[in-house]
C-alpha positions as CSV (number, residue, x, y, z in Angstrom):
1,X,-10.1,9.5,-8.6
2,X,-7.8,8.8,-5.8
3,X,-7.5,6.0,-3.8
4,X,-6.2,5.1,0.1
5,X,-4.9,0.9,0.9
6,X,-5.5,0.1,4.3
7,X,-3.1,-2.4,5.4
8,X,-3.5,-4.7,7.7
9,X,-0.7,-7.3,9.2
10,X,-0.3,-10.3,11.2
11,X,0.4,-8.8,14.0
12,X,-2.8,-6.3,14.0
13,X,-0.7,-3.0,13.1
14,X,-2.1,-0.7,9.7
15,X,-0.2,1.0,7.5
16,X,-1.6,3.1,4.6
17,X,-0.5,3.5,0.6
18,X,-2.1,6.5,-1.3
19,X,-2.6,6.3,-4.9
20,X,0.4,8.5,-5.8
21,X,2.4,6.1,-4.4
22,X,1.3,3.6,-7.4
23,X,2.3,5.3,-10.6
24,X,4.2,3.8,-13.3
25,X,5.1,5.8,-16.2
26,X,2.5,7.9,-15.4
27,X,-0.4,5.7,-15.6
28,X,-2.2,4.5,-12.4
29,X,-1.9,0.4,-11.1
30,X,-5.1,-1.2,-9.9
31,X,-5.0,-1.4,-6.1
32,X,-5.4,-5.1,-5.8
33,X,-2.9,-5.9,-8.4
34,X,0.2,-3.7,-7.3
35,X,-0.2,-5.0,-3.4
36,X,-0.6,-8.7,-4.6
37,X,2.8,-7.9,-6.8
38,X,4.3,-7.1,-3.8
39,X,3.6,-9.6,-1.9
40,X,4.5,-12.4,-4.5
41,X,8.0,-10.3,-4.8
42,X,7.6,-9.3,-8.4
43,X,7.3,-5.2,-7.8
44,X,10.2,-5.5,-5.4
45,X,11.6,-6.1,-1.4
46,X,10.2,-3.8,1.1
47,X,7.2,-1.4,0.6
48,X,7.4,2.3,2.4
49,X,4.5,2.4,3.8
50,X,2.8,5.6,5.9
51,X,1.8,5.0,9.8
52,X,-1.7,7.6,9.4
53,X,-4.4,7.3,6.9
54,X,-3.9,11.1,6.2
55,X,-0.7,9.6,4.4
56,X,1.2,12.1,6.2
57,X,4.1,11.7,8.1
58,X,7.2,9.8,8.4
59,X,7.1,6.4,6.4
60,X,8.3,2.9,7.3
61,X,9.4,-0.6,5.8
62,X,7.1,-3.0,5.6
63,X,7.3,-6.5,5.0
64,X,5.1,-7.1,2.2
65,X,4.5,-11.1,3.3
66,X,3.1,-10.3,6.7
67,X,0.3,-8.6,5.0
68,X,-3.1,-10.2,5.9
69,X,-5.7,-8.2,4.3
70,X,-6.2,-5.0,2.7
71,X,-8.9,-2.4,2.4
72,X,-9.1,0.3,-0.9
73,X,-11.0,3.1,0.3
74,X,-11.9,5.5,-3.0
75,X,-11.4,9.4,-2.8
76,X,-13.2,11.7,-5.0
């Protein structure tokens, strides 16, 4: 099962991580724990982040700390 993460920052603006994006070694990261990691710094600086909810396209920096919520939608 797959997985899209709506993001949502201060500002208003989304950006969108698919689950492929959240490997380690293989093995999938919960949702909730691998955004929350990057927002208290531990999984790194800047997150590349798509601009569609089709995850397609170009991707962009984003500032981790200006994230005010977030959204897991679950794919089949």
């Amino acid at each position: 099962m797959g997985f899209v993460i709506e993001l949502r920052m201060m500002d208003g603006t989304k950006f969108y991580l698919g689950s492929e994006q959240m490997k380690s070694f293989g093995v999938q990261d919960d949702p909730y724990s691998y955004v929350y990691a990057c927002i208290a710094g531990t999984r790194g600086g800047m997150l590349q982040a798509f601009t569609t909810s089709a995850l397609t396209g170009d991707k962009e920096a984003v500032n981790p700390r200006m994230i005010v919520s977030m959204k897991v939608t679950y794919t089949a």
